[in-house]
C-alpha positions, 0 to 999 in steps of 0.5 A: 493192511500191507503190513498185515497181508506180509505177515499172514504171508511170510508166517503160512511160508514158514508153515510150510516151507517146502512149497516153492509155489508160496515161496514164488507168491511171495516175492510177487507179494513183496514186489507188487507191494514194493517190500522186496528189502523187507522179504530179502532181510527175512530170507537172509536171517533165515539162511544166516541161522544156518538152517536147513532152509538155508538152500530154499532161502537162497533161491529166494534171495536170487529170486528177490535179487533178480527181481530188484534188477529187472525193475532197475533197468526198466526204469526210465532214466531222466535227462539231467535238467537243461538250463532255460535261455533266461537262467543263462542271460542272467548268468552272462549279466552276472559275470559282466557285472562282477567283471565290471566291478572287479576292473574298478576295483583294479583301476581304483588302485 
């Protein structure tokens, strides 16, 4: 069904280009529906061909760029993992017991 609202979408835009107000939907519809690489590959081919919708499609893609930026930096960012009391006993037992079989090791020499 997303890919399908997308499509209706992207073809009334190319119906009628000139209308800022689809073009601004748009990119709502792409964002709300997390598609904003998708929305950007299309505005991109169209000011690749070096159209005279090139101007419009750049707007876009500021728009698209902004957009992507805006939900980066609202993003939470998460605390790296801490290591429990346990896992660090259990390291500490760990070098022990290497270091004791290293020494006996060493002593059997």
């Amino acid at each position: 069904m997303d890919d399908e609202a997308l499509e209706r979408a992207w073809t009334e835009i190319v119906e009628h280009w000139d209308d800022q107000a689809r073009h601004e939907r748009f990119v709502a519809l792409g964002d709300a529906l997390d598609r904003l690489p998708e929305i950007a590959r299309r505005y991109r081919a169209v000011k690749e061909a070096n159209d005279a919708r090139g101007e419009v499609a750049t707007h876009c893609l500021d728009a698209i760029t902004r957009r992507a930026l805006s939900r980066m930096s609202s993003t939470p960012r998460q605390a790296p993992p801490t290591r429990s009391r346990l896992e660090w006993i259990a390291f500490g037992v760990s070098v022990a017991l290497g270091a004791a079989a290293l020494w006996q090791v060493l002593r059997a020499m």
